[in-house]
Every structure is written in C-alpha cells, then in structure tokens.
C-alpha positions, -999 to +999 in steps of 0.1 A: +000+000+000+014+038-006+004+062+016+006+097+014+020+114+039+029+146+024+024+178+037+029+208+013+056+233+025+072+210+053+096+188+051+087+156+068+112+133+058+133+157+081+108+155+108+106+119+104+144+110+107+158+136+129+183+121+152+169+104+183+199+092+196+217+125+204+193+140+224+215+141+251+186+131+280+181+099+294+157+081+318+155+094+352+154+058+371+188+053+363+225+075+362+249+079+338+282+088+335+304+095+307+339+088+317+376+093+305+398+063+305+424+056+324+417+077+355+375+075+349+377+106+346+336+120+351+328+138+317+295+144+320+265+130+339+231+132+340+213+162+360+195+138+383+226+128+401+216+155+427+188+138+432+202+101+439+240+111+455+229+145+467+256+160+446+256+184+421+266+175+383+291+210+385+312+195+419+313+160+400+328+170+367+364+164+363+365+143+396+373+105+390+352+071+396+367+066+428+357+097+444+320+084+442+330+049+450+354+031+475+384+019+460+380-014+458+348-010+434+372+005+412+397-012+409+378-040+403+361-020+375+392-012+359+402-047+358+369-058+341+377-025+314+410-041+304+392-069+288+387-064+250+344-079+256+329-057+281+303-083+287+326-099+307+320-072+333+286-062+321+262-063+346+282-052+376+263-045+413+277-013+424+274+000+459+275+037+461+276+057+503+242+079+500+247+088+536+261+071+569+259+034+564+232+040+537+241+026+509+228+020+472+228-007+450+228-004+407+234-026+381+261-013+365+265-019+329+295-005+305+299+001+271+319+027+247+297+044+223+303+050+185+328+077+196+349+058+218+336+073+253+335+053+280+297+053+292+288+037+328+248+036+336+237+027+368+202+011+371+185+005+406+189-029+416+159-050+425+185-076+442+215-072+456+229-102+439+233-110+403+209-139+392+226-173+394+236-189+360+213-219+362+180-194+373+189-178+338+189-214+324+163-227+337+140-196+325+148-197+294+147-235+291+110-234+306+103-213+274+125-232+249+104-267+256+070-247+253+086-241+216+097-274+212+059-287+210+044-266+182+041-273+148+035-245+127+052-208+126+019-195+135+013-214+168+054-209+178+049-173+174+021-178+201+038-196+217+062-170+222+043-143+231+025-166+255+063-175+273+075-139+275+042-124+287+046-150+314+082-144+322+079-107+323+041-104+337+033-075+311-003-067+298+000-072+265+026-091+244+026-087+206+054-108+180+050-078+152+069-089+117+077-065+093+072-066+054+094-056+025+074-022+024+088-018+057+046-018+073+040-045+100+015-068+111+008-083+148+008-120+139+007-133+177-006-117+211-011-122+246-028-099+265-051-092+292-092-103+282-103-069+291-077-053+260-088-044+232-071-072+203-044-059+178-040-096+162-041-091+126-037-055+121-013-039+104+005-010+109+025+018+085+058+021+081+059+056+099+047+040+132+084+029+140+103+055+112+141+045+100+162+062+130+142+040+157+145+008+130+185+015+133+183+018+172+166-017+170+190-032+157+219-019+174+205-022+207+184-053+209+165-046+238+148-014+245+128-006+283+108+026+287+096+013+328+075+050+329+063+071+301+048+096+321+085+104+337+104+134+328+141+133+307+171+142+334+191+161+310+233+152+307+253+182+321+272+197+304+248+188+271+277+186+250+308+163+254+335+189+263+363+166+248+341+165+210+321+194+220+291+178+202+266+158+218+266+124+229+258+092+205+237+072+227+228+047+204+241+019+228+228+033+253+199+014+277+188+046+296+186+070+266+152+088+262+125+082+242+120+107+217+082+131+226+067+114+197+068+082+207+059+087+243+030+104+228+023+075+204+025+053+237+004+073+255-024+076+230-025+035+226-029+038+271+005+025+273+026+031+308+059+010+302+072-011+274+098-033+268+109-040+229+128-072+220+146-070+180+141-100+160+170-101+138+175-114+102+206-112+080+214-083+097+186-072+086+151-062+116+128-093+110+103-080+138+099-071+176+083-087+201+067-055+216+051-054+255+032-030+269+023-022+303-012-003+313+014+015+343+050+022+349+067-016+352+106-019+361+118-052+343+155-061+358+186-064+342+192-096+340+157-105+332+160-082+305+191-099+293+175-134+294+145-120+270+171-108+249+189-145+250+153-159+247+145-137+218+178-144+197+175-182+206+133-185+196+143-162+166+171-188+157+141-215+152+114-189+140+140-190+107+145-226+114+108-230+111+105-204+080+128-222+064+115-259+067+079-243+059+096-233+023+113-265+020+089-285+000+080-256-026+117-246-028+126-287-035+093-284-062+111-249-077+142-266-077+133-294-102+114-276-125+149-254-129+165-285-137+139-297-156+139-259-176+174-262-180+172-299-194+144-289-221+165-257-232+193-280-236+176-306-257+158-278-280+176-263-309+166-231-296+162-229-257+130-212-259+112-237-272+124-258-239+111-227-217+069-230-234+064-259-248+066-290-225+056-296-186+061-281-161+071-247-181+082-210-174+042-204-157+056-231-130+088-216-116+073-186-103+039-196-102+023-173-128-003-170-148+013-155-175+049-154-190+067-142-222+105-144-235+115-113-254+144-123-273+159-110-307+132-089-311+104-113-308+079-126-278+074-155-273+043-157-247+026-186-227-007-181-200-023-150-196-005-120-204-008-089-218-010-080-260+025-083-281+025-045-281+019-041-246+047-066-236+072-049-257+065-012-242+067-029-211+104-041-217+114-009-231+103+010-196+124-022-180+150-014-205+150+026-191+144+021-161+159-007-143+194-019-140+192-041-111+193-082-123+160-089-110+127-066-110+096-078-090+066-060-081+033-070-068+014-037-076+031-031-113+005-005-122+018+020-091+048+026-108+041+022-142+008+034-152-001+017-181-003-012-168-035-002-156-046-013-189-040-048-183-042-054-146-062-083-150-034-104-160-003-083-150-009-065-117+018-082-105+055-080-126+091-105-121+115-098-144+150-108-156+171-092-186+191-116-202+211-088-219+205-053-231+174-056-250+161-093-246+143-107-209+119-133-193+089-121-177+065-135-151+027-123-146+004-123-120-034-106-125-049-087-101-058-100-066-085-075-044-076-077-009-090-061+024-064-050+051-075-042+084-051-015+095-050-006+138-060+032+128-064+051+097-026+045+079-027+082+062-036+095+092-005+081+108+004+114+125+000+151+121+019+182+121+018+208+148+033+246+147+035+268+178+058+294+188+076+286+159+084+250+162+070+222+136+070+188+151+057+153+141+026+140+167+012+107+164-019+092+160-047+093+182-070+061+170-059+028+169-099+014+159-097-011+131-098+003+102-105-011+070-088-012+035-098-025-001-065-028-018-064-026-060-042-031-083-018-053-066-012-092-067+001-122-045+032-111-037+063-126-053+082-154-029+117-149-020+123-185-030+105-176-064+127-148-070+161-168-064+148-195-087+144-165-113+179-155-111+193-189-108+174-194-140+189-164-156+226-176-157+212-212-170+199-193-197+227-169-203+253-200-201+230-221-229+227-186-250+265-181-250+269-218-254+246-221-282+262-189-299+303-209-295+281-231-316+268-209-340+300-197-343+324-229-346+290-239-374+300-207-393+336-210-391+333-247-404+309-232-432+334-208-439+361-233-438+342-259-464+336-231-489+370-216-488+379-257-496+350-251-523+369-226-540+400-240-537+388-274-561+373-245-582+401-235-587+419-268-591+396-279-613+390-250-640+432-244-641+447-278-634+418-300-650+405-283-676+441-283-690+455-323-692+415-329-702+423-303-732+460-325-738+441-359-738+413-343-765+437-329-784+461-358-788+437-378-795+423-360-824+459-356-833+461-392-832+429-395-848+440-377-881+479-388-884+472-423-881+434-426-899+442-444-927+464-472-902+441-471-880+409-499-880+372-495-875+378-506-837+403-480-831+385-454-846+354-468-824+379-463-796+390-426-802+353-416-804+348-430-773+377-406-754+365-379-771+334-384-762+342-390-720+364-362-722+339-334-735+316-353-710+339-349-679+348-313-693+310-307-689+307-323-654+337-298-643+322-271-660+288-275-640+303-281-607+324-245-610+287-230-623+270-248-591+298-233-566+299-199-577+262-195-570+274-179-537+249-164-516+270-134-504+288-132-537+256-111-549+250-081-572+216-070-574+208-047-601+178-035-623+176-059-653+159-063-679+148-098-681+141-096-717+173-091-724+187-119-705+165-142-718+178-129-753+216-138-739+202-172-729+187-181-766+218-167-782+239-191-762+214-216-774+209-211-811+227-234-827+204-262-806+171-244-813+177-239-849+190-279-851+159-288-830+132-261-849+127-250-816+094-222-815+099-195-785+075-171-771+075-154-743+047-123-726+063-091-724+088-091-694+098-066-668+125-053-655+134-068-617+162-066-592+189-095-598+217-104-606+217-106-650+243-131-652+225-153-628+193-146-644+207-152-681+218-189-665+185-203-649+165-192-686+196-211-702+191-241-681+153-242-686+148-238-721+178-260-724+158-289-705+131-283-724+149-283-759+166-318-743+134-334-733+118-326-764+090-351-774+087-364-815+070-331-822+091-296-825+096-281-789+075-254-788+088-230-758+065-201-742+081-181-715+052-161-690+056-133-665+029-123-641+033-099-608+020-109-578+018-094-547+055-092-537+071-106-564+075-119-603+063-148-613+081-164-644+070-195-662+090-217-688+062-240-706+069-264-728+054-298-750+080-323-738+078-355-723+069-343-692+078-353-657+060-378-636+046-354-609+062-380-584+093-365-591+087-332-589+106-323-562+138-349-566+150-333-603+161-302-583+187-321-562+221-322-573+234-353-593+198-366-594+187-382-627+151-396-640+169-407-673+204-429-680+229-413-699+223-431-733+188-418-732+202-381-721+234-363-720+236-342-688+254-341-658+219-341-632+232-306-621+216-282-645+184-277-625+201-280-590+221-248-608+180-233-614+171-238-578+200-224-560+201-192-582+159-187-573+174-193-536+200-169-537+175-146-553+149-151-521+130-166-547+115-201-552+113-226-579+090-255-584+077-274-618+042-292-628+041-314-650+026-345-661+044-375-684+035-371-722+018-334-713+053-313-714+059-296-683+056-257-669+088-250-645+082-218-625+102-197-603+096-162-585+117-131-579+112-104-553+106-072-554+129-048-538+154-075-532+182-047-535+168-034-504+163-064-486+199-077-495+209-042-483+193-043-445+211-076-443+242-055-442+257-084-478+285-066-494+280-066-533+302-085-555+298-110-584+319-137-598+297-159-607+304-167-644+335-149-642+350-167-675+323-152-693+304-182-699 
C-alpha cells in the first residue's frame, strides 16, 4: 500500500528521521556517567545525580570514579575494562555511600559508544545479587520446551508471546513482523481479556520511522519502565572533549524521543519493553510489550528475553525455512527440468513453453513471455505483443538491477493499468541489453485491516515557531480494499528466477560458441569449395584439353592405319572427355552460386532471356525449336544469374523434347511481392512423383544413353531462385510437357541491403 504522507511546504522526511539518539537526555530511574579512560575521569552525567547522591553534576565534573566509589569498586572496574568484551564485566552491582551506612545498590553496565567514550549507567537494583547462572537457564529453558511442542510458525509465534508475557508479567505481548514495504502486522498476542485485540492488524511504516529501526538493531532490547517520567538532562549537554553531543545509540537509559511517548500514550501505554528479531542483519520484527502503568523489568531478566528472543528467533528462521522447503525442492526441479528442455531444444525457448512443467511453474504465474531477438514468445495469460514490448522498453530505461519484481506493477508504471487483469503483478530478468523473461500475475482485491487510519499516521503541529511530528490518536480497526496489486512474489520464487537467468545466459552463449564454430566450419568448407574451383577449371580443364587434343591428333595422323575398332575407340575418349569437361564445367557454375557473392541490379529480363537463346541457337535452330515469351519486366537480380537459370530451362526443355518440335513459351505475371516467371513447354513431361527430386544435385530420372547431362543443371536453377529469395517448383505430367516456375522479389536490392551483404559478383566470371 502507498500512503501519502505529504504535507505541502514541510519537510517531513526531516521530521521523520531527525536524530533520536543525540538527544543528550536519558531516563530518570537510572544515572549515567560518561567517563575518561584511564583515571574515569567523570565527563559528564546526567542532572538527576543530585537527586540520587545529593551531589551536584558541577562539583562531579572532572572528579574521577573513585571519588563516588570506595576503591575497591574500582579497581575491580578497571580490571573488568581491560578486557577487549565488556560483557565480561557487564552487569556489575555497584554500591554507592548515599549517607552514613546507607548505601545504594545499581546494576552497572559498561559500554563505549560510537565515539569511543566510556559510558557507565547505573540502574536500581531489584536484588542485591546478580541472578545465578542456572535461574537464567532454567527460565529460558521453561520457554525453549513450550517451543519445542508446536508445529506451525503461526502457533510458535504464540507460543512465544505466551512464554514472554509469562516471564515478564506485562499486559500485552505482541510478535509484530515487518514486510518488505517496511509496514507491520501483529501476527501473535497475549494480552489481558479486558484489551482491546491488535492480532491481525497492520500497521505503516511511519509507526516505528528508520532512526528508531536503526536503534533496534543496534540495541536489541529497548525498556521505557514509565512514560509519564520526565528526561534528566546530561550536564554539560555537550561532550566537552568533542564538543558535540553524545551518541547514545548503545545506550539502555537514553530517552525516548516526545513522539513516541505520545504515540504510547495515545495506545494507554505506561511501560514497554521491545525485544529485536534479527534477520541477515537485517530487523525481521519485535516482540513489543506494553504495560497499562509504569513496570521496572531487571537487568538480568531483560538480558535473558534478549537470550530468549535471539535463541526463539534462531528457530522462527529454522521454522521459515523448513515451511519453504517442499515448494523450494518443487522450484528446484522444474529449474532443472527448464534447464534440461532448453538443452535438448535447438533453440532454448522452445524448452522454456512448450513441455511440462514450463516458465508459468517456476514462479507460479499466470502468464509469461520471452523477449528475445526482437520477438515474444508468450505462454498463460498475459498482456497484447505490443503491450509486452513497451513494457520491456520501460524495463530497459528504467531498471538496472538483475532482477525486477513487483506485486502492484500499475503504481509505478501506469499503463499497466490497462492490463491489470493479467499483469498487476511484474518478475522480471534481462538476459542482456534488450532481450528478458517475464513473469505475470493478475490482479488479486484484498481487504487490510489497519489498527488506525494508515494516512492519518500522525500530524503536524506549529507553535511558537516550532513544527513537530505527533502521532496518531485512534488505533480502531480500520479497514482497507487494496487494488491493483497481486500475491506477492516469494523470495524463493525470486532466487529460482535469477538462478534461471545464468542457465539461460550460459545455454545462449553456449549455443552462440556453436553458432560460431558452425560458421567458421561453413566458412572453412567453402573456402575448400573454392580451392577445387580452382583446381579444377586451371589444373583440370588443362590435361583434359591435352588428352582431346592428342587424341584428335592421333585421330587424323594415323586414320588411314588405323581400323574401324580403333577409330570406335577414339570416339569413345573424345566423347568422355567433353563429358567430364561438362561435369567440371557444372560443378564451377553450381559453386559460384554464392549467396554473399551477390549483385543486385535492375535488369531487364528480356534481355537476359535474349543472352540465354543466343547461347542456345545453334540447338534451337538444329531442334526447330518455336519461343515465345509475354512481355517481361524489369526486376532486381543479378543478369548473369538470371541469363543462367533461362539457359538451363529452355535447355531442358529443348533436351526433353517429345517427337513433335519443342514449342517454348516463357510467361511473367506480378504478384503481390514478387515476379512470377513460367518456362512452358510440349515435352515429355515429368511424372509429378518426381517433382521435387530433379532439383537435387546429381539426381537423374533418365540414364545417360537416353540423355546427356550431368543431373546438375536444375540444381544450378534452384539455387540461383534461392540466392534470389526466390523459389522454384515445376508441374508437370508425363506425355503433357511440363511448366517449371520460379519467382523473384521485389525490392530484393533493399532487402539484401538491410542484411548489411557486401556486393560483389563472380559468378560466371569466365564469361560463360
């Protein structure tokens, strides 16, 4: 919940975390003394001193210890100060001359503040001798096996409350926890029957503000015996050898600041004593107890409901903890199950949504999505494409920490307003930069029943000049309809998250090694592409040219000695030689159709079809061959390229001619995004069976003697289409010719040009 507690033209924050721990008064049951080491050296004291010793603080100052006590006190003071743990000397019974024989008797307890002073405060002692070792023992053990019997958090924590109220015989003990907003709830009270209950409210963050929280935790146990007594001041008020004032933060006698006796006062409070529940370091709760009068609570029972506090605490986190085990053990295999599926898909997506459990069952959501590369991938309930990605740009301004998790999303970023139903409540991890996983959670309307109205937590008073901070007067349940807000996100949830996040970095950058080594291999095979290209058009092509040539040679020196079986013989190696001079010649063709060896530009297909027919004249005029073709435009491609794949259609068809002439037409229609070209012609057709096997390399329907050809001419046609983002596909029946058609993109200059390919063309290069 947010509540407003701004006042215009004040500063509260100021009035809300002024210092309450230099306020250089203390409690008037007690005395204390701030000393100067060696000697104990009196500093200062507090002004009440008069009133105990019958001195005044002026004739003290400057005198040392032993001047207020005999010398044997002292000296057995200064030995207990020479140990480096003052709880060693901590609590001491000090007796101090009044008058006469009259003597008094104080706890004594020592400690050096933040500053290094030497502070002694002196506490009336109830007895005269400290408790014994084994009462302490056996009080806290009473309590301990009360604990032992319980079962769940919530009856310990009663438990608890039910063992101190006993052991301290206060009205009203409360076990108050704290939430991550920093607002508290009573979760377990004892009280009198004639009280008015406080189980179950909650409470705002401005009932105990941040200078008390940091009190609490440096001084774990806190006694105000008499809120209606009045501060004894320390003379002098500042420290004359700092001259500032004195940090009492350690101090067990330091006053309460006026607000909060005034808070204690409106809730009819007359003492309390405040226990800290400690967390990582961090203030967990208090175990709070209030008094309807003034109530003294000893030393050393003080000190055993501090032991008693840290040691029920220890199993209150104990008890946390084994209450989380199950779901934390359930979290934990679906992480390795998540981590098994992303490993197992080619991408790890795909192991994040599609199997069970999924991404909706680590964090228990009703909604997820995976913004990665640009694109979401969503599962569950969650808001539109558009919405998701706005969302991650705010993430992207906005938050740098590795983990983000909200339970009331739309407080600090409106517009999720718009979608509360399914994202009220947010968990988020980037994964880099621009790409993250998100968790959602819809909208869950809750009532809280506050003790008092939260933004009336306290007001603002000005007289004579002076603006100061009073609490609230009514503590009457009051009731609240939260909004906008969902279950709140699980520590246990949120670690799973995070421990999620390096699985998924680790099988990102794992898969991209991958990627990588894939590309460098690629890279690797064509450069050993090239290299037989080369090998085989220089190193080939020549001996191939020697072995025709001597043979013809042969051929025409020797005809006439030379009989019908030798001649049979030449024609023969002439014949495999053009053929393998073919092969080579197609394979250099198929490996220069390079992908990123590209150079779009506008061309006129008309005119490379006209290249294409010239190249195949002499075979159309031997063959009669009739060509048509619609008018053609002019598209983006490569001309060379272009000239090729019409030279290696109509060539097919001219090849696969049936008894009657070929007759050729060649169409062009646009569709939406593209050309769409057509090669018809009246062959022998093409068993539709087949239609898809003639464009893979090497792949014959025909034997040799039926067909010269290599079985790479269309596996040419179908990776020029490909490198043109094109496709290619024929239909065709046997006897009925066939229609081959392919399709060319418009704009694919710009398209090659967003994917950043460098232009260049070598295709053809020898002009073929």
């Amino acid at each position: 919940m947010k509540i407003n507690l701004q006042v215009p033209g004040i500063n509260l924050t100021s009035l809300k975390e002024a210092p309450i721990h230099t306020a250089s008064q203390i409690q008037p049951h007690g005395i204390l003394f701030v000393l100067a080491e060696p000697e104990l050296t009196i500093l200062q004291v507090s002004s009440n001193i008069s009133t105990v010793f019958g001195i005044s603080p002026e004739k003290i100052l400057q005198k040392k210890l032993e001047e207020l006590l005999d010398p044997f006190q002292v000296e057995r003071i200064k030995t207990g100060l020479l140990e480096d743990n003052l709880d060693f000397i901590n609590p001491i019974k000090i007796w101090a001359r009044r008058k006469g024989d009259e003597y008094l008797v104080f706890d004594g307890v020592f400690h050096r503040n933040p500053d290094g002073f030497l502070v002694l405060e002196l506490e009336p002692a109830i007895s005269q001798e400290n408790i014994p070792f084994l009462s302490f023992y056996h009080l806290a053990r009473a309590s301990i096996n009360q604990l032992e019997k319980t079962s769940t958090l919530g009856d310990f924590c009663q438990i608890i409350v039910k063992e101190v109220r006993k052991v301290t015989g206060f009205d009203r003990v409360m076990l108050y926890k704290f939430d991550d907003d920093g607002h508290g709830s009573v979760i377990a009270e004892e009280k009198l029957e004639s009280m008015e209950p406080y189980l179950g409210l909650h409470y705002p963050e401005s009932d105990i503000p941040k200078p008390a929280r940091k009190l609490f935790t440096s001084n774990w146990i806190r006694l105000i015996p008499d809120t209606t007594s009045q501060p004894a001041k320390l003379f002098p008020t500042l420290n004359p050898a700092s001259q500032l004032p004195l940090d009492l933060t350690n101090s067990i006698l330091r006053s309460a600041s006026p607000c909060h006796i005034q808070y204690l006062h409106n809730m009819g409070v007359g003492a309390s004593l405040t226990i800290s529940l400690m967390k990582d370091q961090k203030l967990w709760g208090l175990i709070a107890c209030h008094h309807q009068s003034p109530k003294y609570v000893p030393y050393e029972l003080r000190k055993a409901c501090e032991f008693l506090g840290r040691v029920i605490f220890s199993e209150i986190s104990t008890r946390e903890e084994t209450e989380d085990y199950d779901y934390r053990m359930r979290l934990t295999y679906i992480q390795s199950a998540l981590v098994e599926y992303m490993s197992q898909e080619e991408n790890f997506i795909d192991g994040l949504v599609k199997h069970q459990p999924n991404l909706l069952d680590l964090a228990n959501a009703k909604g997820a999505a995976v913004c990665f590369g640009g694109n979401c991938t969503v599962v569950g309930e969650t808001p539109t494409e558009e919405e998701v990605n706005f969302l991650v740009q705010w993430l992207k301004n906005n938050v740098d920490e590795e983990v983000f998790y909200s339970d009331s999303l739309p407080h600090i970023y409106p517009d999720a307003e718009r979608f509360k139903n399914v994202a009220s409540g947010l968990l988020a991890i980037p994964i880099s930069q621009n790409n993250y996983v998100l968790w959602f959670r819809p909208e869950v309307i809750q009532t809280v029943n506050w003790g008092g109205d939260p933004n009336k937590a306290f007001e603002v008073t000005q007289s004579e000049g002076n603006i100061r901070l009073c609490p609230r007067k009514s503590f009457e349940l009051w009731k609240e309809t939260v909004r906008l807000t969902s279950l709140p996100w699980k520590q246990v949830e949120i670690k799973a998250a995070l421990e999620l996040r390096k699985a998924i970095i680790n099988i990102v950058l794992r898969q991209a090694d991958e990627l990588a080594q894939l590309a460098q291999d690629l890279e690797r095979s064509n450069a050993e592409l090239k290299k037989f290209a080369y090998v085989a058009s220089h190193d080939l092509q020549e001996p191939l040219n020697q072995v025709a040539n001597y043979v013809q040679l042969l051929e025409m020196r020797y005809q006439e000695q030379l009989d019908e079986d030798a001649k049979e013989f030449i024609g023969f190696t002439v014949e495999g030689v053009s053929l393998m001079q073919t092969l080579i010649d197609d394979v250099l063709a198929y490996s220069k159709v390079d992908m990123q060896a590209i150079e779009f530009e506008m061309t006129g297909v008309e005119t490379a079809l006209d290249r294409a027919l010239a190249n195949l004249r002499g075979r159309i005029s031997e063959t009669g061959t009739a060509i048509a073709h619609d008018p053609l435009p002019t598209v983006m491609a490569d001309s060379t390229q272009l000239m090729q794949l019409f030279q290696n259609l109509i060539g097919n068809a001219i090849k696969f001619r049936s008894e009657q002439p070929p007759e050729i037409h060649v169409g062009a229609s646009r569709l939406e995004d593209a050309w769409l070209f057509s090669v018809r012609d009246n062959g022998i057709g093409i068993d539709p069976q087949f239609s898809d096997r003639i464009f893979v390399i090497f792949q014959r329907l025909h034997t040799r003697d039926e067909y010269q050809g290599t079985g790479m001419g269309l596996a040419i046609c179908k990776k020029i289409v490909e490198c043109h983002r094109g496709r290619i596909w024929v239909e065709s029946q046997l006897g009925q010719g066939a229609t081959f058609y392919f399709t060319i993109p418009v704009g694919g200059r710009d398209r090659e040009r967003r994917n950043g390919r460098k232009p260049q063309n070598n295709l053809f290069s020898r002009g073929q």
